[in-house]
C-alpha positions in Angstrom: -188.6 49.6 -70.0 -186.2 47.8 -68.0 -187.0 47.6 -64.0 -184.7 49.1 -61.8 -181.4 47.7 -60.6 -179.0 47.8 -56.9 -177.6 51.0 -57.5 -174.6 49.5 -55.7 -174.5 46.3 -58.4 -175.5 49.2 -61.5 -172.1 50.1 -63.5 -171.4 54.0 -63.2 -172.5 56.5 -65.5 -169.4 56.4 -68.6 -167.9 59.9 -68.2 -166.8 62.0 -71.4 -163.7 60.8 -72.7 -161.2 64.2 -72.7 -160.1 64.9 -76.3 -157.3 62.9 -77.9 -154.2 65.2 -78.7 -152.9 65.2 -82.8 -149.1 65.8 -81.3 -147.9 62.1 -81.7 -147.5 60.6 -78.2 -145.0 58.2 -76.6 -146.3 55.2 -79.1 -147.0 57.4 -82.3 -143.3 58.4 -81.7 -142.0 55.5 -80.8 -143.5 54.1 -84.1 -141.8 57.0 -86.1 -138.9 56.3 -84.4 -138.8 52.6 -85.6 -139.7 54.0 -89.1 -137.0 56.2 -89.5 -134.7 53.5 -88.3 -135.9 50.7 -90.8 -135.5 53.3 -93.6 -131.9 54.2 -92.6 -130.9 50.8 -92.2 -132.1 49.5 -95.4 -130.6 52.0 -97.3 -127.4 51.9 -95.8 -127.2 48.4 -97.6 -127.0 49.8 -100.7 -123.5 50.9 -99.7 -121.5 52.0 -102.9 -119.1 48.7 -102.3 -122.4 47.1 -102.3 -124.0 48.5 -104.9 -120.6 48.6 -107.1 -120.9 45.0 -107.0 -123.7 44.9 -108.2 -122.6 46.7 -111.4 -118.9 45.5 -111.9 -118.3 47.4 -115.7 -119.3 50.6 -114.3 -117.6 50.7 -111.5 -114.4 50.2 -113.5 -114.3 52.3 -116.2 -117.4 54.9 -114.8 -117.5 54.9 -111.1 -119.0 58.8 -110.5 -121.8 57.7 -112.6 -122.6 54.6 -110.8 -122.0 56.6 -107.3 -124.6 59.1 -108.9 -127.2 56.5 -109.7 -126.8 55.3 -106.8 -127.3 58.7 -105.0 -130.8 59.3 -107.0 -132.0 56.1 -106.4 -131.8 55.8 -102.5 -133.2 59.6 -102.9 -136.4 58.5 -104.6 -137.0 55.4 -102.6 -136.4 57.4 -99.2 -138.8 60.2 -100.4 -141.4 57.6 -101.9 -141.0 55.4 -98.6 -142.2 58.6 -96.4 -144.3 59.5 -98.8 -146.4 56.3 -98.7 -146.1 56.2 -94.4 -147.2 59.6 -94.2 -150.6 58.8 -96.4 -151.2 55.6 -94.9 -150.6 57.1 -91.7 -152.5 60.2 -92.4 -155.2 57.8 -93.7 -155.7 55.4 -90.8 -155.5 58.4 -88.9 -152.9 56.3 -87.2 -151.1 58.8 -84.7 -154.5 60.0 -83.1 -155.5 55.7 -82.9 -152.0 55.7 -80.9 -152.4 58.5 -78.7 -155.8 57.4 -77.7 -154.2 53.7 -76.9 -151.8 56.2 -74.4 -154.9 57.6 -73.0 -156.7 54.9 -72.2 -153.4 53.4 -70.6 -152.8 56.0 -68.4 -156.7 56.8 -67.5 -156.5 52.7 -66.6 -153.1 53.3 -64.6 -154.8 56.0 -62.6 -158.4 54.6 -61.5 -155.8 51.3 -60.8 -153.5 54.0 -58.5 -157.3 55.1 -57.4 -158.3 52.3 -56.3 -155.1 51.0 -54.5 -155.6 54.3 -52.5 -159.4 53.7 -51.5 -158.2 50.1 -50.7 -156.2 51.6 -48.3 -154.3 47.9 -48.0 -157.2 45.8 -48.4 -158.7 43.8 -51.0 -159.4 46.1 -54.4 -162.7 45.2 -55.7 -162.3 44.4 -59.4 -165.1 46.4 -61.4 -167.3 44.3 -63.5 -166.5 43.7 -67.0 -169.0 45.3 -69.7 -169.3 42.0 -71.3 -170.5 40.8 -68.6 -173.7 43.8 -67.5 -177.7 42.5 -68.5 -179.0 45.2 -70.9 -181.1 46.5 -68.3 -177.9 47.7 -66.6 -176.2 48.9 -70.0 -179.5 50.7 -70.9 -179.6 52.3 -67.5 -175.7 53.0 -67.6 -176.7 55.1 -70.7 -180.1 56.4 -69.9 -178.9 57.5 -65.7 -176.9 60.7 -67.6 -180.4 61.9 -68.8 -182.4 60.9 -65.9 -179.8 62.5 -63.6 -180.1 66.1 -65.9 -183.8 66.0 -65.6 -183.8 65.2 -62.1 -181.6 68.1 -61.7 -183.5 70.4 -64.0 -186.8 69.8 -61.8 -185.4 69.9 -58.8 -184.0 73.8 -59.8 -187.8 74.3 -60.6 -189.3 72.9 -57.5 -187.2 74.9 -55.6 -188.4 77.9 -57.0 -192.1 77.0 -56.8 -191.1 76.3 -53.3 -189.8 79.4 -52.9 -192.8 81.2 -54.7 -195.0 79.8 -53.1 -193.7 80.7 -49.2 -193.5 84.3 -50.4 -197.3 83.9 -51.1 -198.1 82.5 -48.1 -196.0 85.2 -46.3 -198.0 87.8 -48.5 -201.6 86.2 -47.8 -200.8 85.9 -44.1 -200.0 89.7 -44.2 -203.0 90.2 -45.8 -205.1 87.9 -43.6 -203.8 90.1 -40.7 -204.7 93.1 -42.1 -208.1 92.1 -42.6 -208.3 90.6 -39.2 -207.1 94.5 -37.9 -209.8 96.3 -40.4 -212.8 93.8 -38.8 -211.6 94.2 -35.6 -211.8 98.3 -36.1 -215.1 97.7 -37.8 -216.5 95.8 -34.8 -215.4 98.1 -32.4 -217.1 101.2 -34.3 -220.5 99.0 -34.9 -220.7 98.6 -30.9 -219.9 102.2 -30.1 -222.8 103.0 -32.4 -225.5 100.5 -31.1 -224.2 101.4 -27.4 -225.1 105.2 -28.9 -228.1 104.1 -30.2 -229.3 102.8 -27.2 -228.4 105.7 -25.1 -230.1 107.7 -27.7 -233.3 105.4 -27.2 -233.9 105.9 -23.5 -236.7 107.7 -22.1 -234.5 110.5 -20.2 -232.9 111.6 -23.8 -236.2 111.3 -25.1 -237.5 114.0 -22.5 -234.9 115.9 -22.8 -235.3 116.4 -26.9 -238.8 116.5 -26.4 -238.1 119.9 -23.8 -235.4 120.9 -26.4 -238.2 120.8 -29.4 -240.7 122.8 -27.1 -237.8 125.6 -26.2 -237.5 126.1 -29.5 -240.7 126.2 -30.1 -241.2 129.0 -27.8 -238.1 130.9 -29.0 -239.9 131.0 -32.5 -243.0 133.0 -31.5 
């Protein structure tokens, strides 16, 4: 794999290209435009003077045929003319090449408008041809889109482990305390007991149950 490169040297990640319209665009129509025009200008030759000329006898002694011929035949070769430019454009998928051309114009036009505006009067750095990127730099100009959704994607997941885990530790330290509180009671109920034991164990409460057993004793007879 490719070592790292100056992130200020690497070319930026290539964004998605937005979809190209099928609506012919300023060049597609421009190109229909010319079309249309050539058509009409060629067949506008074949005038009926023109034509007539061509076909002296006819126009002499039959001229509405002539006129008719010549009605049928600019018909045909208008209808197979647009005919053939419709499939070749349809074909080449000509009017979507065009209106991505007008795209990628006016996307250039813009980061160039872009870049006049973050020059604000200086020098506009020119951005580095692709030609001229090492492969590391293309592969990482590719790869950096993935690399960036992971990164983003684990960093969604560490913060949740993150947060997981501080509600644990809030939890255990509850818990902790708790304990600490219960031992505490506990340790204060052992020495109440061992201060009553030893109370019990003295020689003056010994006595006294001793005089206590004998009273009872006496009570019994």
């Amino acid at each position: 794999m490719p070592s790292a490169t100056n992130p200020e040297l690497r070319s930026p990640s290539p964004t998605p290209a937005p979809p190209i319209a099928e609506t012919p665009g300023p060049r597609a129509a421009g190109l229909l435009k010319v079309f249309d025009g050539a058509v009409k200008s060629t067949l506008d030759k074949c005038s009926p003077n023109n034509f007539a000329s061509c076909f002296p006898t006819i126009a002499e002694y039959n001229p509405d045929a002539l006129e008719s011929i010549r009605t049928q035949i600019i018909d045909q070769l208008d209808r197979a003319w647009r005919a053939n430019f419709e499939e070749i454009l349809k074909k080449r998928d000509v009017v979507k090449s065009l209106n991505g051309l007008d795209q990628c114009i006016e996307d250039a036009k813009r980061r160039k408008k872009k870049a006049e505006e973050d020059a604000n009067g200086g020098p506009i750095e020119v951005p580095r041809a692709p030609h001229t990127l090492s492969p590391s730099e293309i592969h990482l100009a590719h790869l950096m889109p993935f690399l960036e959704q992971q990164s983003a994607a684990m960093k969604t997941q560490l913060d949740a482990t993150q947060k997981a885990n501080a509600e644990l530790v809030s939890t255990v330290t509850s818990q902790r305390a708790e304990i600490e509180t219960l031992v505490r009671g506990l340790e204060s109920v052992i020495h109440d007991l061992e201060t009553s034991a030893q109370i019990m164990g003295q020689d003056d409460v010994q006595g006294l149950g001793a005089e206590i057993r004998d009273l009872e004793t006496e009570m019994s007879k």
